[in-house]
Every structure is written in C-alpha cells, then in structure tokens.
C-alpha angles and dihedrals in degrees: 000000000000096000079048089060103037079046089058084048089071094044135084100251107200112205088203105199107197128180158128115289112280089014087122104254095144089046100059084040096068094036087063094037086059091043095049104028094171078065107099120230116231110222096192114206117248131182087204111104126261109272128209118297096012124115122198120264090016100071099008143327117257112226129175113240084255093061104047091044081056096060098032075063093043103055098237099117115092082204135340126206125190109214125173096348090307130101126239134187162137127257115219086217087060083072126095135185117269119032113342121196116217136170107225134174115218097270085044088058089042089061097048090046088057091044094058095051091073097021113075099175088066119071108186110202098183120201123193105217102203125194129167112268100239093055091043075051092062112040091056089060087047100048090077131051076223113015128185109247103188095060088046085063097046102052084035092065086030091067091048083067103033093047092045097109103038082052089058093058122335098190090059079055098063086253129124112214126244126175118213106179099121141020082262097059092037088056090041092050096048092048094043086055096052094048087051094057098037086060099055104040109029102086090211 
C-alpha cells in the first residue's frame, strides 16, 4: 500500500470537481486551493468571452478559436468539451507534478477517464459536487450585477440532461458524492476531499 502511495507521489493526481452550474464547484476549489496551497490550481482555456468578474489566467485563459484549434492539433489539450458554441479544455502544461484541482463538466471527466487508462503518469479522483436546484438557481443570478437570464435558464435545463446519468448513481460514475447547500456542508465537503486525497497520496 505504501509503494502504491508513494507511486501516486510521482503522478499527476487530478481532484476532478464535476457538477451541475452554481453547484459550487469554484467555491470548494479555491477553498482547497487556500488549504493546500502546494496543490496546483488547474486555469482551463475557453473561446467564450470574459464574463463579468473574471480575470485572465485566474479563472481561464481566453484563447481565439485559432489558437485553441492550434493546440487541439498540437497535442497539447488533456481533454477538450464544446458547450454552448464555445470551446472549452485542459491543457496538458496546466498540470504539475504532485495533486492538481480542476472544475470539469461530465464530458470534460470522460476525457480525462479515458486519458488515465494509457497515461500512467495521470490519477483522476471525481467528485460530484450536488446542490439543490433553486439555490444553484440562485447563485447563478446572483453571480452578475445583470445577468442574462435567458442563458441561466438554459444551462440550467441543459444540466438536467447532461448530468442524467451521474444523478442516477455517481459512484457508478466513477464520482464520490459531496453535498454544498449550506456553510455546514461546504465546510464538511472541503474537509471529506482532502481527506480523500491525503489518504491516498501521503505515504504516512
């Protein structure tokens, strides 16, 4: 057990949040990114503009679609996704050695499934971050001074599709359940994911 941890050490362990919009996947990112500040925090590239509140390199990094065709071609993305006619990925340089947080939607986490089984060097551990869907509802309104209502709702009917079959069961999945409702379950999820990882890579 011990050569398995000190294994994983070496690796490119990837903490794969996934969940529906406004579930609060962000939120628990950066709480473990302060908490475990030797964890590297994964900025994905997106062609969708910058929205309100975000800054480049902190919560993406804004590419033309020139430039993220370039590196699709080039190899260099650990997955890509296309929601709502933008790109989104991962580029396989955004990883460090050691654990690695990212934010990922289910086609997102397949990629990155697949890409473990003939990369050694990656270890996914998915976590299914579930909220009820009036408060991720809210959040996402509330997320803007102005926000664009229309495409709340949207996304918002578009994830009751895309996540149909991780709401069924998540562990079949490949996903480990958290709740984030409240301040108490935000504070109990952080907490169980660290645990999680600690367990599996610390070689105490």
């Amino acid at each position: 057990m011990k050569e398995q941890k000190e294994k994983l050490l070496m690796n490119k362990v990837i903490i794969a949040l996934v969940g529906k919009a406004g579930s609060g996947k962000d939120t628990i990112a950066s709480i473990l990114s302060a908490n475990r500040p030797e964890w590297n925090m994964i900025v994905s590239c997106t062609t969708r503009p910058m929205r309100e509140g975000e800054q480049e390199g902190v919560n993406y990094h804004y590419l033309t679609n020139e430039e993220f065709a370039a590196k699709v071609l080039n190899g260099d993305m650990l997955e890509v996704t296309y929601f709502n006619n933008w790109h989104y990925g991962t580029a396989k340089t955004s990883l460090k050695d050691g654990v690695n947080i990212g934010v990922f939607n289910p086609e997102g986490f397949d990629c990155l499934r697949e890409t473990q089984l003939y990369d050694k060097e990656i270890t996914v551990i998915g976590f299914y971050i579930d909220c009820e869907d009036k408060l991720r509802m809210i959040r996402q309104l509330n997320r803007e001074s102005d926000p664009d209502v229309e495409e709340v709702c949207r996304r918002f009917f578009a994830d009751l599709e895309d996540f149909e079959e991780i709401v069924a069961d998540p562990v079949a999945y490949g996903l480990k359940p958290v709740d984030n409702n409240n301040l108490s379950e935000l504070k109990a999820a952080t907490a169980y994911i660290q645990q999680v990882v600690d367990n599996l890579v610390s070689p105490d």
